[in-house]
N, C-alpha and C positions, 0 to 999 in steps of 0.2 A: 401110743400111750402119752405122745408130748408131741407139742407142735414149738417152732422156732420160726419165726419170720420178720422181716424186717418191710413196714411201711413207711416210715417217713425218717428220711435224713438219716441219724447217727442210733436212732432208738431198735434195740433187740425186742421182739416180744417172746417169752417163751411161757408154756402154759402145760401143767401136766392134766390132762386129759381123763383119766381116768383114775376112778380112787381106789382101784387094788395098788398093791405093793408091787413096784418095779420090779424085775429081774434083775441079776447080777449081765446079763447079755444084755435088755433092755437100757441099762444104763453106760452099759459101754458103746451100744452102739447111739444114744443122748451126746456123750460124750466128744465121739468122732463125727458127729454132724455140728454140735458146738464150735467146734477146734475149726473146724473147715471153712463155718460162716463167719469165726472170729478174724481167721486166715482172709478170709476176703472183702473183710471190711477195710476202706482206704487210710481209716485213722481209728483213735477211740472210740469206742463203742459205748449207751448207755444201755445196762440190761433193765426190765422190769421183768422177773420171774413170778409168776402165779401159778402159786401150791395151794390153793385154799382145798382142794383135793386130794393132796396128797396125803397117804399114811407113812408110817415108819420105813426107814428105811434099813434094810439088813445089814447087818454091821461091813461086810465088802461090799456092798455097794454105796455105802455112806464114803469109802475109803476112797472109792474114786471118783463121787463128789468132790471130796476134799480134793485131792489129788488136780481135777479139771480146774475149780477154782482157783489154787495157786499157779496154775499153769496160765490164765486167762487175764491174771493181775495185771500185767505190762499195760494189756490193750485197754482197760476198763476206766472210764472215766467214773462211772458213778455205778451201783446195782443196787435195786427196790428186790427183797423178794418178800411176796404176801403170803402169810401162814393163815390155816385154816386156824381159826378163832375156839373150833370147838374139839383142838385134838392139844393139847399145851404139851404132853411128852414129845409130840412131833416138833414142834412152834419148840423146844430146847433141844432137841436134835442138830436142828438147824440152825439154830443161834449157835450151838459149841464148833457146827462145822465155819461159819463164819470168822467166828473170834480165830480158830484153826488156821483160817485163809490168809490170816494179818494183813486184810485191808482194809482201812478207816471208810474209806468209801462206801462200802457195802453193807448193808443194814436191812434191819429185817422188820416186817411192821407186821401186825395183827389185823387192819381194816388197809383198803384198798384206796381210800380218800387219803389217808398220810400220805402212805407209797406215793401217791402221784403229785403232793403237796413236794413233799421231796425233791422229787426227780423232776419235776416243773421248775425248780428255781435255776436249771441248766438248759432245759429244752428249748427250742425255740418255737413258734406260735406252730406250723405243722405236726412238731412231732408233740406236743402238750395236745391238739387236739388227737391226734391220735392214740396216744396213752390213754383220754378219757374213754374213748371207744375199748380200747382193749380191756379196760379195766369196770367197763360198765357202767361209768359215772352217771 
């Protein structure tokens, strides 16, 4: 239901894949493949998350949402996540889990072209090209 992969340099790409609603197992096991790639990253990490698929998420699995992201804060230089533009209950689901996370870093944008305006002002020329790639630019 979600892919996490890392092409160039310090950039995470994580993508949820399919637009049913997670599982409460689906996101814990999200969760421990997160923790593992964050674990073996050599320094901070920049995420770009792409939700534009995503729908609501159940109130416990929102919980460990929140829960991974406060957990993930140390490592995180910067995180882009992109909300589906035409579900806005989701797109404030995810802004409250944000504000929740209390880090100024992480923001959440509506179109796909900020996100990587964003997170381009940290990248360096490989991994800004490959954000556009992931992002479809």
């Amino acid at each position: 239901m979600y892919t996490i992969e890392r092409h160039a340099g310090r950039l995470l790409e994580v993508r949820q894949i399919a637009p049913t609603p997670l599982t409460l197992d689906e996101v814990l096991s999200f969760r421990d493949a997160m923790a593992r790639t964050i674990r073996a990253s050599a320094g901070p990490v920049v995420l770009c998350v792409d939700l534009r698929q995503a729908t609501l998420f159940a109130p416990e699995a929102a919980s460990e949402i929140e829960a991974l992201m406060k957990q993930i804060n140390p490592r995180l230089e910067r995180s882009a996540i992109v909300l589906p533009g035409d579900r806005p209950t989701m797109a404030l689901q995810m802004e409250r889990l944000v504000r929740a996370a209390g880090r100024a870093s992480r923001r959440t944008f509506l179109g796909p072209a900020a996100a990587a305006e964003w997170l381009g002002e940290i990248l360096d020329d490989s991994e800004r090209e490959r954000l556009r790639v992931f992002l479809e630019l």
